[in-house]
Backbone bond lengths (Angstrom), bond angles and torsions (degrees), N, CA, C in turn:
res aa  C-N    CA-C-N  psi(-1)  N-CA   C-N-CA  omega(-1)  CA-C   N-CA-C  phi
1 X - - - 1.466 - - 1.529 109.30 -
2 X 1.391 116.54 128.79 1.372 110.70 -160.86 1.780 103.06 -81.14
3 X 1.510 114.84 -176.44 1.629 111.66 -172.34 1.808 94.58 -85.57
4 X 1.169 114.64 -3.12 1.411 106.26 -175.65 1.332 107.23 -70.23
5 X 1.165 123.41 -57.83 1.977 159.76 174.41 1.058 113.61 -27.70
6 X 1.760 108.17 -46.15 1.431 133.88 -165.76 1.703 92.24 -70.87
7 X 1.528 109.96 -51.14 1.569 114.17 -134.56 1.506 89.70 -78.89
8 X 1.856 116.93 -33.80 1.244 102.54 -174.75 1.840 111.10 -95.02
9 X 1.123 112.56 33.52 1.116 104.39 175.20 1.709 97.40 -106.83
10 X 1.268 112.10 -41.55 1.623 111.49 165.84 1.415 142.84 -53.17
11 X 1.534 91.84 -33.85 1.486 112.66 178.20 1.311 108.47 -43.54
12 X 1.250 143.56 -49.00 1.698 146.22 -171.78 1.649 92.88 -61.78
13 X 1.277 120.96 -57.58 1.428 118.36 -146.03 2.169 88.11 -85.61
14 X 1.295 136.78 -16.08 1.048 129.61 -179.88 1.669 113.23 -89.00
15 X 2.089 107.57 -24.41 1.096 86.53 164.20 1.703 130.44 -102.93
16 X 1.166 103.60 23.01 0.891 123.31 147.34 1.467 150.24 -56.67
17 X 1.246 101.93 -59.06 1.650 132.87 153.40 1.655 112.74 -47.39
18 X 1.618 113.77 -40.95 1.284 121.19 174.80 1.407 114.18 -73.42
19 X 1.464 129.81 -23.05 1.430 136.85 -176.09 0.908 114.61 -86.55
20 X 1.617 128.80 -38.19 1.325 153.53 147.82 1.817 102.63 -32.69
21 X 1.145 108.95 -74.02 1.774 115.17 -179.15 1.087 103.37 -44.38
22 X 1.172 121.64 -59.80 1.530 134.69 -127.93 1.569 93.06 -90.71
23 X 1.700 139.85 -63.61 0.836 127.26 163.04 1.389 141.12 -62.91
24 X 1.560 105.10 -0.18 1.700 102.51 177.04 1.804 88.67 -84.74
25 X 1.630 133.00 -43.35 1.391 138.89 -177.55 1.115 99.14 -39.73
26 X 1.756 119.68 -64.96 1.193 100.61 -154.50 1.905 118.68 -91.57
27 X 1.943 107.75 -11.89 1.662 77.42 140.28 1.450 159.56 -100.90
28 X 1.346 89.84 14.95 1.406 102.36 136.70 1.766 136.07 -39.93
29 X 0.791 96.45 -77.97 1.436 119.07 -160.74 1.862 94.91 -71.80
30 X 1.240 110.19 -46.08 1.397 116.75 -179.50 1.486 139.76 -74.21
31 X 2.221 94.97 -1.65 1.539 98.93 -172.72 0.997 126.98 -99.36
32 X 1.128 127.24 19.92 1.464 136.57 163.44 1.899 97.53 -91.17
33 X 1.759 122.59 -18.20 1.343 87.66 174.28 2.087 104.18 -96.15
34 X 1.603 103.74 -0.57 1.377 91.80 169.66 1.172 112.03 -88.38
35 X 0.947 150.14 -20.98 1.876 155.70 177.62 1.688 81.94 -59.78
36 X 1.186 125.72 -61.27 1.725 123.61 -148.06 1.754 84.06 -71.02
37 X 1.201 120.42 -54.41 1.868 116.09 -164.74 1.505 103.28 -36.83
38 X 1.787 97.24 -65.99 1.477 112.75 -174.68 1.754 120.33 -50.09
39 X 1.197 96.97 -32.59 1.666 95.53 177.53 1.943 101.32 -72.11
40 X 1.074 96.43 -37.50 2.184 96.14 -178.29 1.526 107.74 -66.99
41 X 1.504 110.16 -21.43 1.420 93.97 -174.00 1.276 103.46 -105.00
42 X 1.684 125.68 -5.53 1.481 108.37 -175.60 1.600 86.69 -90.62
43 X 1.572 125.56 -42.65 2.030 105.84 171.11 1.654 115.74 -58.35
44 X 1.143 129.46 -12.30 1.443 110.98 170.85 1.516 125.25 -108.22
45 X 1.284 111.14 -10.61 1.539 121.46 170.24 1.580 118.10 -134.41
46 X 1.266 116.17 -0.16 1.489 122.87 166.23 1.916 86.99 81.57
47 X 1.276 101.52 -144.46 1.580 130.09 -147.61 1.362 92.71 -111.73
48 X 1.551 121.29 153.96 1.643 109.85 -43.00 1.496 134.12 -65.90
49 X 0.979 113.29 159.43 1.242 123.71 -175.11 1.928 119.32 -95.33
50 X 1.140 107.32 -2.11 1.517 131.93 170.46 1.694 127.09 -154.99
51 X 1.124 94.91 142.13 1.655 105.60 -173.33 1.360 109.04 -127.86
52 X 1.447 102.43 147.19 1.368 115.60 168.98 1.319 126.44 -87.29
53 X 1.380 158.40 155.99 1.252 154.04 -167.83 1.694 117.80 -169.33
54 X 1.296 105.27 98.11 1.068 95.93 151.90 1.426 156.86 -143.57
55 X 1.861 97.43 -167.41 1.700 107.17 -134.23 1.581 92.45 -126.23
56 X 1.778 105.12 169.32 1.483 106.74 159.51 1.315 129.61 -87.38
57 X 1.218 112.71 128.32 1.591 112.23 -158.91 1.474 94.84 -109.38
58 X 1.518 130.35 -154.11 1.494 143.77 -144.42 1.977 89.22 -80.09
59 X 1.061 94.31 108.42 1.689 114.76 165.69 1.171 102.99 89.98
60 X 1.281 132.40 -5.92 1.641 148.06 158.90 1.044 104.71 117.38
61 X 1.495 118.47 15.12 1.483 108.37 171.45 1.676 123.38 -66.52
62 X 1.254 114.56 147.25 1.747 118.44 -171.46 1.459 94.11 -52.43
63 X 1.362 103.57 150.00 1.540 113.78 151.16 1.632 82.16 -157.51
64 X 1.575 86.05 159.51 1.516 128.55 167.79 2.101 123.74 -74.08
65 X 1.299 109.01 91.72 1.447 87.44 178.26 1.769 116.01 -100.07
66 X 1.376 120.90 158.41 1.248 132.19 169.94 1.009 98.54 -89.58
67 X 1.578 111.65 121.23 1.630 123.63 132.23 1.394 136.76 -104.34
68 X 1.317 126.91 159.76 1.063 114.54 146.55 1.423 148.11 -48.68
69 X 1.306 148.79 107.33 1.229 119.23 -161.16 1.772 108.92 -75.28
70 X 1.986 93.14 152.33 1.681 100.37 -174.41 1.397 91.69 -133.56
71 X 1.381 150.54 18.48 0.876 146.07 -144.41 1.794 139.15 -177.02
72 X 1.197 150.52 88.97 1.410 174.57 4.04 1.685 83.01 164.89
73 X 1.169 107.27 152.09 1.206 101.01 148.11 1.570 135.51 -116.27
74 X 1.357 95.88 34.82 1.683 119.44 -177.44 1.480 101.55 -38.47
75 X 1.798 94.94 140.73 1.322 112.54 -173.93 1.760 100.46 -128.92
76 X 1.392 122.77 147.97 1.178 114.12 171.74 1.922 102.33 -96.71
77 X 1.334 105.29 -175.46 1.657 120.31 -158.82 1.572 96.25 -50.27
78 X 1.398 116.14 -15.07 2.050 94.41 -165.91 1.806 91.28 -125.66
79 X 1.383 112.17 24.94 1.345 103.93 154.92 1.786 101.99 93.74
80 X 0.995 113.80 11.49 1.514 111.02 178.11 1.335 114.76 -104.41
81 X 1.715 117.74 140.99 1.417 117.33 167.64 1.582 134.39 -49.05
82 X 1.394 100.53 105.03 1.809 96.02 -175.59 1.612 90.68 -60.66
83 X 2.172 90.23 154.47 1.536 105.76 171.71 1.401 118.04 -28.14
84 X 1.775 111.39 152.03 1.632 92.43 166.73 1.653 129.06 -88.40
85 X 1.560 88.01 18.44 1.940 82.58 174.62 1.554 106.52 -91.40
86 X 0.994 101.02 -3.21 1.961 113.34 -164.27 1.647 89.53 -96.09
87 X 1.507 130.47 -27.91 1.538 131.86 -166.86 1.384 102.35 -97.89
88 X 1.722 120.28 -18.05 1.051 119.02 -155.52 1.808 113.10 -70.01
89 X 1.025 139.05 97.45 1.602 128.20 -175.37 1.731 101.35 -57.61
90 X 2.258 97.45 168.33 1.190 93.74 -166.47 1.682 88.52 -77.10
91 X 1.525 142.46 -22.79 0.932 142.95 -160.79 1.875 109.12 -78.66
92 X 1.387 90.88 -7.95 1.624 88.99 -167.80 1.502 95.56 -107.74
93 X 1.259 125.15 -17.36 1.188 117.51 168.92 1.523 129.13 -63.47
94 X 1.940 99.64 -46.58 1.729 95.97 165.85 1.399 111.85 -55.95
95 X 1.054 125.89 -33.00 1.109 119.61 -165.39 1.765 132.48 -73.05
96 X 1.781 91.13 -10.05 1.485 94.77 -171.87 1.364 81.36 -98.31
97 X 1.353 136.90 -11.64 1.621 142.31 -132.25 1.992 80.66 -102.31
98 X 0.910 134.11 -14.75 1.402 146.99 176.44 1.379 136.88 -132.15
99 X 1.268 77.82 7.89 1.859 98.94 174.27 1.340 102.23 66.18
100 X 1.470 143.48 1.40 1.832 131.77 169.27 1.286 99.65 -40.58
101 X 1.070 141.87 -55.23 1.661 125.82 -153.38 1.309 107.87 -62.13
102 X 1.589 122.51 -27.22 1.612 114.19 171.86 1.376 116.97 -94.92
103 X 1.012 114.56 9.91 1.822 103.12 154.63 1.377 135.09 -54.86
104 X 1.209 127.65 -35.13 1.426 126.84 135.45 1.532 127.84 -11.85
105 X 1.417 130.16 -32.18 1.127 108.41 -148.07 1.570 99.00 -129.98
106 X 1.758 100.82 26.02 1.509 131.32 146.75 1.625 118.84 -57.77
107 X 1.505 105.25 -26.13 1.607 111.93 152.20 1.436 124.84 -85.88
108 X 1.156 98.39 -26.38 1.892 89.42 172.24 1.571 99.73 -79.27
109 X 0.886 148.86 -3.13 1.146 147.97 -151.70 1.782 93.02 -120.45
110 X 1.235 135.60 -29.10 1.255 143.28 -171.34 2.050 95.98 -90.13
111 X 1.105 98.55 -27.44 1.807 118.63 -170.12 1.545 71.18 -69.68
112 X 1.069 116.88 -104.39 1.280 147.49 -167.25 1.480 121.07 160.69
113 X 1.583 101.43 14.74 1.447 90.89 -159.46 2.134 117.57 -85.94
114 X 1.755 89.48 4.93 1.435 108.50 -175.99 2.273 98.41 -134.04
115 X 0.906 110.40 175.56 1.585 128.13 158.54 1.540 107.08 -124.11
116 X 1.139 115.78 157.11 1.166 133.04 167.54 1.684 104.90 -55.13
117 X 1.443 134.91 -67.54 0.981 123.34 -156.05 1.948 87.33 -120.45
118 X 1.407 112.23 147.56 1.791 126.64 -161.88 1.303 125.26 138.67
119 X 1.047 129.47 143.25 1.497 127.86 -146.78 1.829 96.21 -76.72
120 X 1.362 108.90 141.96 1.339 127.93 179.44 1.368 122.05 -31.51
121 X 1.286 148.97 113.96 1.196 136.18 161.56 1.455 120.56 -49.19
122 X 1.588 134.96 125.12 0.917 130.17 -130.57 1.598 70.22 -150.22
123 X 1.924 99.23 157.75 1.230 119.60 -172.10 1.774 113.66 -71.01
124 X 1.567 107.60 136.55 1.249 95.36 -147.38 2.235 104.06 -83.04
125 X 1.576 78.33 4.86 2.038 77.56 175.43 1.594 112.07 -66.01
126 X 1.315 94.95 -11.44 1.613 92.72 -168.01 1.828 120.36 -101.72
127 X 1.452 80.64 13.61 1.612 96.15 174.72 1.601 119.50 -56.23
128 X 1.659 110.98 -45.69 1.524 123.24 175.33 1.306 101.29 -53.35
129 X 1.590 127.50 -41.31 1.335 115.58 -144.34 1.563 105.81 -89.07
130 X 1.698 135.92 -13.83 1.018 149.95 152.88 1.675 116.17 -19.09
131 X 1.317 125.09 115.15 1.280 127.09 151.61 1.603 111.59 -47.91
132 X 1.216 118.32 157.29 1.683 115.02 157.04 1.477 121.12 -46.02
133 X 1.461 101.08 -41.51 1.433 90.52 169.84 1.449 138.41 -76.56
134 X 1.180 89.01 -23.46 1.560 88.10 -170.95 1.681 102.93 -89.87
135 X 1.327 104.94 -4.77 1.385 91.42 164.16 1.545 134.53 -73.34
136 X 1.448 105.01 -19.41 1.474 119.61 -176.63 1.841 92.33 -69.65
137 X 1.403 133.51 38.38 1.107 134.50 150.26 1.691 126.84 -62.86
138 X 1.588 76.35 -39.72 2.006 107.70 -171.64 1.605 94.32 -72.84
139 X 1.283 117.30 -28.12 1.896 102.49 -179.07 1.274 111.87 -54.12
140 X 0.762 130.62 6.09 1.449 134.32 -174.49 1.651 113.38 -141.21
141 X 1.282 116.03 150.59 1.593 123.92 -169.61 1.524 93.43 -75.85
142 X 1.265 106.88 146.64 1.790 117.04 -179.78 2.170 94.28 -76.28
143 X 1.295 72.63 167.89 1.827 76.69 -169.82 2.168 99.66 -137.31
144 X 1.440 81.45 176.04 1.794 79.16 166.08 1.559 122.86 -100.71
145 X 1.334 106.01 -10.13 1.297 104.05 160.40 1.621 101.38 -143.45
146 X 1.336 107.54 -174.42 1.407 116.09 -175.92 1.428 122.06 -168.26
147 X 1.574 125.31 -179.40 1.333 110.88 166.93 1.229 125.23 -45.87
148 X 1.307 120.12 -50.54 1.158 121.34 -170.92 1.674 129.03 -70.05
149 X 0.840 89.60 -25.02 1.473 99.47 155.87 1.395 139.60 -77.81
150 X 1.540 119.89 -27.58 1.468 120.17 160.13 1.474 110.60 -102.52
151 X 1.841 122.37 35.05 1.218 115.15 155.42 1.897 105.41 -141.80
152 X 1.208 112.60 55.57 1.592 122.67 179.51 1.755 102.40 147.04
153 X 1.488 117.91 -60.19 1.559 112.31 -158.82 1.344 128.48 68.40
154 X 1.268 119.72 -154.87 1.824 97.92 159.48 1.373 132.67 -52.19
155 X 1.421 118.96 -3.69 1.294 97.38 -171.23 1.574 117.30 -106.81
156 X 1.606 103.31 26.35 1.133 128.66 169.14 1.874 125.46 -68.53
157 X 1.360 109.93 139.07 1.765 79.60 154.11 1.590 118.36 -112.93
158 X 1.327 102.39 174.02 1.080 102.18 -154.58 1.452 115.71 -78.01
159 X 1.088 149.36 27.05 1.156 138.17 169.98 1.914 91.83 -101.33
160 X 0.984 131.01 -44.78 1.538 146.27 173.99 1.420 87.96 -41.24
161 X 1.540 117.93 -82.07 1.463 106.93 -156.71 1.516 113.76 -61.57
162 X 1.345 118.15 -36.03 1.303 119.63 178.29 1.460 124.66 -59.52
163 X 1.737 108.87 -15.03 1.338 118.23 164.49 1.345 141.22 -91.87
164 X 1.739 86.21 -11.04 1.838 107.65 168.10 2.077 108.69 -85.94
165 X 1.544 104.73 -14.49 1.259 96.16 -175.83 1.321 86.12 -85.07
166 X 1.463 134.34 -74.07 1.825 121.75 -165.06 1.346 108.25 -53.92
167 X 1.163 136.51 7.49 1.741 127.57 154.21 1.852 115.63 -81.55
168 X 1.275 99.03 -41.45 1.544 124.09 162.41 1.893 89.59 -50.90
169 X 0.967 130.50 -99.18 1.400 130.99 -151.54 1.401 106.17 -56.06
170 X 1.128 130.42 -17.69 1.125 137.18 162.07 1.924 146.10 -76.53
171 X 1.504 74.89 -12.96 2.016 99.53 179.85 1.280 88.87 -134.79
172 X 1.445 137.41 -1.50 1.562 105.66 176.81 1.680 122.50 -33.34
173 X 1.212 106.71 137.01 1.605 124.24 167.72 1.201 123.23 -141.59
174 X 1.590 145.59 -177.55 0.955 142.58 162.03 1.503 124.51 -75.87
175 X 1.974 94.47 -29.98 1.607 83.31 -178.86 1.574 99.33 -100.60
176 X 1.193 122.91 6.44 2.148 119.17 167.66 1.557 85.71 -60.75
177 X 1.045 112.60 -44.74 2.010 117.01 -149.97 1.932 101.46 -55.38
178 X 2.002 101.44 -56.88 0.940 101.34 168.68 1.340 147.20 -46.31
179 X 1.248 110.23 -36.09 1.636 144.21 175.28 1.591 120.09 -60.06
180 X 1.682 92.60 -47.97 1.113 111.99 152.84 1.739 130.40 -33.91
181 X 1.507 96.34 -75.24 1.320 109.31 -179.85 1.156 127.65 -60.98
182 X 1.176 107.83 -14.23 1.514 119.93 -144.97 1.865 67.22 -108.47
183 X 0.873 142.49 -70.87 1.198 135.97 -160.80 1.753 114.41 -72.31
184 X 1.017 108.06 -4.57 1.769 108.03 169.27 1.958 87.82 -102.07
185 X 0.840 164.60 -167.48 1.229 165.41 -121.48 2.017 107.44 16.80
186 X 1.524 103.25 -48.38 1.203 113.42 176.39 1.562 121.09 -61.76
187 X 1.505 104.75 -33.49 1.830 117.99 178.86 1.562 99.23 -82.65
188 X 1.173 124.33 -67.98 1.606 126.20 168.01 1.588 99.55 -20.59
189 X 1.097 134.04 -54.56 1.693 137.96 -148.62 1.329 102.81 -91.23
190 X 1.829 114.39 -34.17 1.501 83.92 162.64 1.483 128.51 -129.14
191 X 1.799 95.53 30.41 1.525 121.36 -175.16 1.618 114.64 41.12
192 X 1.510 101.21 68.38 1.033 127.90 151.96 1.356 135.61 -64.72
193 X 1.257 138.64 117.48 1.122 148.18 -167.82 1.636 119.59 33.56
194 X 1.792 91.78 63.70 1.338 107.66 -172.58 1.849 104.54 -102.76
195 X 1.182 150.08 116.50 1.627 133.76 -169.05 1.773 109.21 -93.80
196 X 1.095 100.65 132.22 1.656 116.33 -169.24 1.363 109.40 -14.49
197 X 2.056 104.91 -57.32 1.240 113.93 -179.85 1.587 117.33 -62.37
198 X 0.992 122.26 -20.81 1.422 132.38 174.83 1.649 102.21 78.62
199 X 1.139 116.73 35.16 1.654 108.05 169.52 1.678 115.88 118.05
200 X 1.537 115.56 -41.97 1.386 124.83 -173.63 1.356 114.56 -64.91
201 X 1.778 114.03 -44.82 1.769 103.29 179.62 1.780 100.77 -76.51
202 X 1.374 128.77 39.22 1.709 108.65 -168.84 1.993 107.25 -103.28
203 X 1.239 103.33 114.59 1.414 84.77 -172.66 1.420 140.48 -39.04
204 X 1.233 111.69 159.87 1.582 113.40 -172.93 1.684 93.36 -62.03
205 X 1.463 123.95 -170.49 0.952 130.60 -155.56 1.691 101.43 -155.84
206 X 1.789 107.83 72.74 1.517 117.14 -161.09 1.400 107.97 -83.68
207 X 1.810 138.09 11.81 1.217 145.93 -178.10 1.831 90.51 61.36
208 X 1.715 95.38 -154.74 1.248 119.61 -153.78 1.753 86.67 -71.76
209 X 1.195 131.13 -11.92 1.714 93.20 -158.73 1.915 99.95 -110.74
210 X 1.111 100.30 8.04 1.779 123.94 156.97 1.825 76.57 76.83
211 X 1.860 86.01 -177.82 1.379 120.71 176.74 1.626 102.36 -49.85
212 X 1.524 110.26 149.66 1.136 123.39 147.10 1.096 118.87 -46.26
213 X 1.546 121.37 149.06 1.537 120.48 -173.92 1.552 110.95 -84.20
214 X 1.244 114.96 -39.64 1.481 119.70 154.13 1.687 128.11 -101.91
215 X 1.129 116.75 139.53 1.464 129.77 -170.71 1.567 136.09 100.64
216 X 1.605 148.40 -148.95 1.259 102.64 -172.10 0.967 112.03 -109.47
217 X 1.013 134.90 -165.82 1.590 135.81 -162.79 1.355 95.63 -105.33
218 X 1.531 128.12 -23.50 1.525 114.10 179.27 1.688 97.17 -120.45
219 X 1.209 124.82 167.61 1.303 129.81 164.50 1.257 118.72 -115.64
220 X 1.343 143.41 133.59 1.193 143.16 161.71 1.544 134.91 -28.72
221 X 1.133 132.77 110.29 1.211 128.83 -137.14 1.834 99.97 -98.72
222 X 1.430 116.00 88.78 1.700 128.29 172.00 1.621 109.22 -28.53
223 X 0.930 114.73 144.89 2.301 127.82 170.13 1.797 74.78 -76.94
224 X 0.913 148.42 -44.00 1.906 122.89 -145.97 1.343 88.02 -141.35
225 X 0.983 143.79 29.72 1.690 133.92 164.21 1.427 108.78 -7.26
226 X 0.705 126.67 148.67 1.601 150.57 167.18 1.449 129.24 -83.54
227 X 1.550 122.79 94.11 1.775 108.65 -167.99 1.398 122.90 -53.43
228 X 1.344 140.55 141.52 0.851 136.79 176.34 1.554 120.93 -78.03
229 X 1.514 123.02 135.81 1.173 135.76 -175.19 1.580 106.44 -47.43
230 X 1.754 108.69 68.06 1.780 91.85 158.40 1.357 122.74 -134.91
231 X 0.985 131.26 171.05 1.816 137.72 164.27 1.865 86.75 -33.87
232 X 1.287 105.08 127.36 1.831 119.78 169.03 1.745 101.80 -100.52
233 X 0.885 112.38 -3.38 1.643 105.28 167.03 1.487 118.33 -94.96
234 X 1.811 112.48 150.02 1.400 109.96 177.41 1.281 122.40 -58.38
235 X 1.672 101.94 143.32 2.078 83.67 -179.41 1.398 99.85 -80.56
């Protein structure tokens, strides 16, 4: 068996081992600034102070992510979620404005149910709306950061970012991963392609057959969304 064979047969179980390190280090090192978040958001929005959400994870299977909460659960007169720029608090805004609200999901990442570096877990209504290709996103474990994020972020559109994640699932390596990281610490530091709103006014993401002709262009984003009725295997 040649040393090539070897290296990629390890690669899963080494980056693994690195997600394992890497997120027990950094909550470590980081919980005195999550103790401080959680104390600002239980004095500015009370209880709870974390939410569950879930998303499609590696082959689109459900998983559960932790967030921080950034957001109200304001309802208008017949019981529906107002927009989320209208839910968005001013405290939840810095917070997406620096990515704090996903520090949390340094435990899904200890689960295994995320990697440190892999294309974003993304809302799972929008599973139907996926080309074939862009579904081969899910070949790969969702991460906390990714290509697409240290080359646009939100201020991408979405057919772009969705094409930097299936390049991501497609060249994964150990040293893309590094490169990666090493280059989201650098965007964080000088809040690079971060948008005022920090994420909440960004349109929904209706694939090829666009927005509805009537209603809004974004939808309110549910704590427990509901998967949508599709084939969970890659096409």
């Amino acid at each position: 068996m040649g040393h090539g064979r070897v290296a990629n047969r390890l690669a899963p179980a080494v980056k693994r081992g690195i997600d394992i390190a890497g997120a027990a280090a950094a909550l470590a090192v980081l919980s005195p600034v999550l103790l401080l978040v959680a104390a600002v958001i239980r004095a500015a929005m009370g209880p709870p102070v974390l939410y569950r959400q879930r998303r499609p994870g590696l082959r689109e299977r459900p998983i559960r992510v932790w967030k921080f909460r950034t957001m109200t659960s304001a309802r208008d007169d017949q019981g529906r979620l107002l927009p989320d720029g209208e839910r968005l608090t001013r405290v939840g805004r810095v917070l997406r404005e620096y990515s704090l609200d996903e520090l949390p999901q340094l435990i899904n990442v200890l689960a295994g149910d995320l990697s440190l570096v892999g294309p974003r877990p993304l809302l799972s209504r929008y599973l139907p709306r996926y080309t074939a290709r862009q579904r081969r996103r899910h070949a790969v474990k969702p991460g906390l950061t990714g290509w697409a994020q240290v080359n646009g972020r939100n201020t991408l559109d979405w057919e772009s970012r969705l094409e930097l994640d299936v390049w991501y699932a497609e060249h994964q390596s150990l040293a893309l991963d590094l490169k990666i990281m090493l280059l989201t610490i650098l965007r964080l530091l000088q809040r690079h392609d971060v948008r005022p709103g920090a994420g909440a006014e960004v349109d929904e993401f209706w694939g090829t057959q666009g927005p509805p002709a009537e209603g809004p262009r974004a939808l309110p984003v549910e704590e427990d969304e509901r998967p949508p009725a599709v084939n969970m295997e890659p096409a």
